[in-house]
VOPAGU-2260 file (C-alpha; in pm, 1 decimal, decimal comma):
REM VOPAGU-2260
SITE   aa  ch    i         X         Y         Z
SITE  UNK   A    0     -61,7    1795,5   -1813,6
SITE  UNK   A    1     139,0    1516,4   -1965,4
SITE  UNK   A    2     129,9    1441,8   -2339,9
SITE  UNK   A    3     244,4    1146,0   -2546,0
SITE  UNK   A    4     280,6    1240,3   -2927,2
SITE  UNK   A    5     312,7    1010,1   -3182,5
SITE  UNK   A    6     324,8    1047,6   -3513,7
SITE  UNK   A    7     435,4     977,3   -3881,0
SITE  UNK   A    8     538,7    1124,6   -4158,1
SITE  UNK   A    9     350,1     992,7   -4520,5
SITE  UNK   A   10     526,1    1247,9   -4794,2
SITE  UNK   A   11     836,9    1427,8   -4839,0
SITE  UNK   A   12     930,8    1689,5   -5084,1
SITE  UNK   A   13    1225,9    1669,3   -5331,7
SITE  UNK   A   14    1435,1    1851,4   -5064,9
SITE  UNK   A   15    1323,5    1569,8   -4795,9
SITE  UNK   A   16    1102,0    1797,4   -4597,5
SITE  UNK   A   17     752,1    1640,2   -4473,1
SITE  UNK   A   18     452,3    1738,2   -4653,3
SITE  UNK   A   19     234,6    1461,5   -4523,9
SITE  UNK   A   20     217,0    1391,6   -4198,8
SITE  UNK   A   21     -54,8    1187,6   -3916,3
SITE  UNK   A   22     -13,9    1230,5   -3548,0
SITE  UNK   A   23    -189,5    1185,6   -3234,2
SITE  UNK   A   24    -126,6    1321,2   -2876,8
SITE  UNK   A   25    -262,7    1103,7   -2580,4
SITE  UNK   A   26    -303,7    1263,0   -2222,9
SITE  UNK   A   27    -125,0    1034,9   -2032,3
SITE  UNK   A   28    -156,2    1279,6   -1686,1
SITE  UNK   A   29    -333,3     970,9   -1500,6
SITE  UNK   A   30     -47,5     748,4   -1577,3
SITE  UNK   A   31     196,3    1015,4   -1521,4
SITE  UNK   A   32      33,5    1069,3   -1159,7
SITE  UNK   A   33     -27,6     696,7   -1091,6
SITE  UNK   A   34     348,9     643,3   -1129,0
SITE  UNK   A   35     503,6     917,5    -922,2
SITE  UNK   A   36     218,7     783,8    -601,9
SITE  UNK   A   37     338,3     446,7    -666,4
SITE  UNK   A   38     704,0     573,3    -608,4
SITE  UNK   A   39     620,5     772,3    -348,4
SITE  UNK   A   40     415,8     480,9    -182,3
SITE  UNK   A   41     713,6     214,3    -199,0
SITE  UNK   A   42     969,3     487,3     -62,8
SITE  UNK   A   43     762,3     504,1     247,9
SITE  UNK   A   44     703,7     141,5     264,7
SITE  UNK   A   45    1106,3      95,7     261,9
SITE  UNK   A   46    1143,0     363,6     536,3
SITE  UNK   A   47     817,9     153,6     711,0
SITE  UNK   A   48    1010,1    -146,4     677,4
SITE  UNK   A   49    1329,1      -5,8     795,2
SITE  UNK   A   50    1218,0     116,4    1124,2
SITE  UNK   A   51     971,0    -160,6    1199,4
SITE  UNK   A   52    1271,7    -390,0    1150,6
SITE  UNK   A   53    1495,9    -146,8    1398,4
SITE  UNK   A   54    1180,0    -170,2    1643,8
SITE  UNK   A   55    1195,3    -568,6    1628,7
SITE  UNK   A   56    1577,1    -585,3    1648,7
SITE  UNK   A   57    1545,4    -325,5    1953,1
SITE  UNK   A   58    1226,9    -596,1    2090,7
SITE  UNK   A   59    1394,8    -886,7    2038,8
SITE  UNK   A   60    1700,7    -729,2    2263,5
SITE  UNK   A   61    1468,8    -602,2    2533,1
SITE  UNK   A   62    1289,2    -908,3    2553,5
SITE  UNK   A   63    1585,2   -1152,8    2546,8
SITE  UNK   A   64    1737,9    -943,7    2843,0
SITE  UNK   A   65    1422,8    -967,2    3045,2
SITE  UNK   A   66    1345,1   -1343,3    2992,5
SITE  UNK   A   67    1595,6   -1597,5    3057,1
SITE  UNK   A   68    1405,0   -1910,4    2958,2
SITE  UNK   A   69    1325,7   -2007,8    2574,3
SITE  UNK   A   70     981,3   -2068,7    2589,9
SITE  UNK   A   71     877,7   -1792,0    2785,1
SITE  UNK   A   72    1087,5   -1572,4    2559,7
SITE  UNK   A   73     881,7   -1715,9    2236,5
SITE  UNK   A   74     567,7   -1629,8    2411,1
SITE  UNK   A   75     663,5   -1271,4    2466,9
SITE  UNK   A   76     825,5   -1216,2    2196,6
SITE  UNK   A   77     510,6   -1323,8    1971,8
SITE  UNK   A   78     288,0   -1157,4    2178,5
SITE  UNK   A   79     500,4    -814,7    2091,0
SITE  UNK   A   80     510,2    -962,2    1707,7
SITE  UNK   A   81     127,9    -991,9    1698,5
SITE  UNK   A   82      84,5    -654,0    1831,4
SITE  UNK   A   83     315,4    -480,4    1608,7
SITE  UNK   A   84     166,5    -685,9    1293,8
SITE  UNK   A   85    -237,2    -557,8    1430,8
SITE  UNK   A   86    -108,8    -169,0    1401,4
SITE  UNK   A   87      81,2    -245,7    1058,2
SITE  UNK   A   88    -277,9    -385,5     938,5
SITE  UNK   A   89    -463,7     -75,6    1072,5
SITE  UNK   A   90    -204,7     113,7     916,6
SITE  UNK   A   91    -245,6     -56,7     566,8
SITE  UNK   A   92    -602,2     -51,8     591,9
SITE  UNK   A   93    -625,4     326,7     615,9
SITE  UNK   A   94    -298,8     370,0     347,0
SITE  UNK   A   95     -62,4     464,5     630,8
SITE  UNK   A   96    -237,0     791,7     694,3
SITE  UNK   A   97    -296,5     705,3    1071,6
SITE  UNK   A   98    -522,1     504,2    1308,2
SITE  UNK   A   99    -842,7     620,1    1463,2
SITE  UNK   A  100    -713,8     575,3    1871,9
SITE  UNK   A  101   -1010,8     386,0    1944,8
SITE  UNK   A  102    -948,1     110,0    1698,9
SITE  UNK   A  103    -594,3     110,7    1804,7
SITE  UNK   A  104    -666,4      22,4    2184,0
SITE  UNK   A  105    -974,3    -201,0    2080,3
SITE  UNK   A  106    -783,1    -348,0    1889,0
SITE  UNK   A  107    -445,0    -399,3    2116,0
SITE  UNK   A  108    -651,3    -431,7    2439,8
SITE  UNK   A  109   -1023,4    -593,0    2419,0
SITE  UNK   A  110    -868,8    -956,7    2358,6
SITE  UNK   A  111    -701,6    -939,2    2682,7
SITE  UNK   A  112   -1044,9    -848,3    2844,0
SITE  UNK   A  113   -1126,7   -1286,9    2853,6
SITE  UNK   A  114   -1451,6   -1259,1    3090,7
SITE  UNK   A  115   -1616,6    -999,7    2895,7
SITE  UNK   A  116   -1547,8    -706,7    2689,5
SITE  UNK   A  117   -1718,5    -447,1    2919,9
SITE  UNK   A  118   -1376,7    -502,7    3150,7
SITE  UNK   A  119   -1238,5    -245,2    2879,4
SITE  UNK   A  120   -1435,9     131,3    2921,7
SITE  UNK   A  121   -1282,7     357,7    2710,0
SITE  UNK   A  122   -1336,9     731,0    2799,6
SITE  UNK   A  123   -1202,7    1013,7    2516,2
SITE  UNK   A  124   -1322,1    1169,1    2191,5
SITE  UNK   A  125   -1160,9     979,4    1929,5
SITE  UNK   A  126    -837,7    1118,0    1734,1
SITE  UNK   A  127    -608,1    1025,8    1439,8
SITE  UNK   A  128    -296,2     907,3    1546,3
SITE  UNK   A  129     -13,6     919,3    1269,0
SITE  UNK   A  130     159,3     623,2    1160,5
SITE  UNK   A  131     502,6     629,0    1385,3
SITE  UNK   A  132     275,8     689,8    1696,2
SITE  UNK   A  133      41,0     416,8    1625,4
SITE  UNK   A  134     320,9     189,1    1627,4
SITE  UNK   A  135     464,4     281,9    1945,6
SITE  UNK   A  136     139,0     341,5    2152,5
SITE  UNK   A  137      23,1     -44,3    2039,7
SITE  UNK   A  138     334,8    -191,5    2173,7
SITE  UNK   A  139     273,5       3,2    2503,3
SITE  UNK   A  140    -131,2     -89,2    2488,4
SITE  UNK   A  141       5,2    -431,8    2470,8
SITE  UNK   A  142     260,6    -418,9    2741,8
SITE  UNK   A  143      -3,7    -323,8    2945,2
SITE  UNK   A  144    -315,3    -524,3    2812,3
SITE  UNK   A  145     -39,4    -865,0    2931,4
SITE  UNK   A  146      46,4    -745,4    3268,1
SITE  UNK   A  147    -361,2    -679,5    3359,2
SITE  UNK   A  148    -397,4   -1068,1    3176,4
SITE  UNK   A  149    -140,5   -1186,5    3388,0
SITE  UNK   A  150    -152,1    -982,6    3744,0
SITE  UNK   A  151    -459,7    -695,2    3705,6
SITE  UNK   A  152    -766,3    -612,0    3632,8
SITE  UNK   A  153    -798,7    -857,9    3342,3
SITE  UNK   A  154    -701,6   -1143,0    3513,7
SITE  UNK   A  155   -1029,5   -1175,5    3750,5
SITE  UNK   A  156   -1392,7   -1153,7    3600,9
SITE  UNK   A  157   -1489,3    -840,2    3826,2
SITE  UNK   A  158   -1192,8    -622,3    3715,3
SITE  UNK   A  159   -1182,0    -333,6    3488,0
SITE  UNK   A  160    -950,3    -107,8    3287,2
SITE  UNK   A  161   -1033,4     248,4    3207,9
SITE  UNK   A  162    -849,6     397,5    2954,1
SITE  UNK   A  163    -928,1     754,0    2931,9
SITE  UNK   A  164    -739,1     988,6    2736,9
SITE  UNK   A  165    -708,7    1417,2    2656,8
SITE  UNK   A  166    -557,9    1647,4    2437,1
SITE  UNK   A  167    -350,3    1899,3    2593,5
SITE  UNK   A  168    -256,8    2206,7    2332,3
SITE  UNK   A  169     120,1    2271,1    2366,7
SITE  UNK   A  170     376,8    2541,8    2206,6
SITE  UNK   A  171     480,7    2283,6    1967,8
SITE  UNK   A  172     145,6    2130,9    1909,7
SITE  UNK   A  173    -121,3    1938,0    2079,9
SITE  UNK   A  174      13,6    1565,8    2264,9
SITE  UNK   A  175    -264,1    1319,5    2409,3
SITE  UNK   A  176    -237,8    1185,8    2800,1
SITE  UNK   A  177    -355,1     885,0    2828,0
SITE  UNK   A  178    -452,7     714,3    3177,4
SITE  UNK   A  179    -448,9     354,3    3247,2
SITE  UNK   A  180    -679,4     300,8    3554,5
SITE  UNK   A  181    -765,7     -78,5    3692,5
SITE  UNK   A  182    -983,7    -165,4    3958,4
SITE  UNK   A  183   -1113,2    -516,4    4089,5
């Protein structure tokens, strides 16, 4: 528990010792706690920020090498931008304690899917992703979701993608395999 005294001293004696005094002592333990998760909070942000910047800077490199003509290098490059910026808002909505997989690919895929949403079936009991993952996987999502817009399954009205996914339990911990199946 945190305490905050205050207090003052009315009478002295000859010697200049307090005889008289009035205090108060106010739990300040919310405030105290408030503080140190509002520190904590903008530490992660700056190491958020950090590495989402390093992830554009690595993007922007990628996507320049790939792309030799302006416009079509704006297009991609947005299109990675808006993808990044959909998991960041995930991500905030939930306090950056991970996104539900099923919103993330929703989310990254289903506006690709232009003749109708049932082009997206999504096959897998749902799981928390954590934050660094999220970002990655909804680049990736994306990457995908485009090429199916532009050459797949998305790109006629009677093709599909399946995204399935599974948890496989590991020695250092459980990973998810994901499969990306079009047809049509």
């Amino acid at each position: 528990q945190w305490l905050l005294g205050r207090g003052r001293i009315f009478e002295r004696d000859e010697s200049g010792r307090p005889t008289v005094a009035v205090g108060v002592n106010i739990n300040i333990t919310a405030t105290k706690n408030a503080a140190e998760k509002t520190r904590l909070l903008l530490r992660e942000l700056n190491h958020r920020v950090k590495n989402t910047l390093a992830m554009l800077q690595s993007l922007a490199r990628q996507t320049l090498n790939r792309t030799a003509d302006p416009a079509e290098f704006m297009e991609a490059f947005s299109g990675r931008l808006r993808a990044i910026s959909e998991a960041h808002t995930l991500l905030s909505d939930r306090e950056w304690s991970g996104i539900n997989l099923v919103d993330l690919i929703t989310r990254q895929v289903e506006p690709y899917a232009i003749y109708d949403a049932g082009q997206m079936v999504l096959v897998g009991e749902d799981i928390v992703l954590p934050p660094d993952h999220a970002l990655g996987l909804g680049i990736a999502l994306h990457e995908l979701a485009t090429n199916a817009a532009k050459h797949g399954a998305f790109s006629v009205a009677e093709g599909q993608v399946r995204i399935s996914w599974e948890i496989e339990q590991g020695l250092d911990g459980s990973r998810v395999i994901i499969h990306w199946i079009e047809a049509g």
